[in-house]
N, C-alpha and C positions, 0 to 999 in steps of 0.2 A: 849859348850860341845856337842850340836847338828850336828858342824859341824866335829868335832875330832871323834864321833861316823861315821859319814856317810864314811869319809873319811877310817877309820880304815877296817869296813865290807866292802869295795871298792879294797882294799887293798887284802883281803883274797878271796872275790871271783874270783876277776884276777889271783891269785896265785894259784888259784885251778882250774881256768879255761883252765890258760893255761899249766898248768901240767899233764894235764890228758886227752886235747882234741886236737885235730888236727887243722891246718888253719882255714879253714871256719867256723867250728863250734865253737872252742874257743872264737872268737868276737860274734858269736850269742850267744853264751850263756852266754857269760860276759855281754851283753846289757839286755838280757832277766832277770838275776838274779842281776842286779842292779835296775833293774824296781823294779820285787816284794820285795828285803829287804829294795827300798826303800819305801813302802806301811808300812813293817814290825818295823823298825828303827821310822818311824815317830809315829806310832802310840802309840810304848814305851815312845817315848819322851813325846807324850801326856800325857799319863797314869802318868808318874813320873812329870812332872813338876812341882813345886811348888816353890813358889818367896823365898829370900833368908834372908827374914824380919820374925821373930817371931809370931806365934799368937796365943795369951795367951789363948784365948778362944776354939781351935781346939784341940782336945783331939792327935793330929799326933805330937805334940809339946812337950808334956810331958815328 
């Protein structure tokens, strides 16, 4: 799932990048805004993670 998320917001900043910016800048800012969503993407993925085995005892299970 980590990889179909990176992949998808990869997708939308090149589409936006290069819609609305010129030569030069359209690749910087496509490098630059795949940097920080990838800081951004990872850290959700942290946040959410969780294995895909039940546990009984963890009140998120209920």
């Amino acid at each position: 799932m980590e990889t179909i998320t990176h992949n998808l917001v990869a997708v939308v900043i090149q589409i936006l990048c290069f819609n609305f910016l010129r030569f030069p800048w359209n690749l910087t800012f496509t490098i630059f805004f795949a940097f920080i969503s990838h800081i951004f993407v990872d850290a959700i993925a942290v946040i959410t993670y969780h294995t895909p085995d039940p546990h009984k005892e963890d009140k998120f299970w209920l």
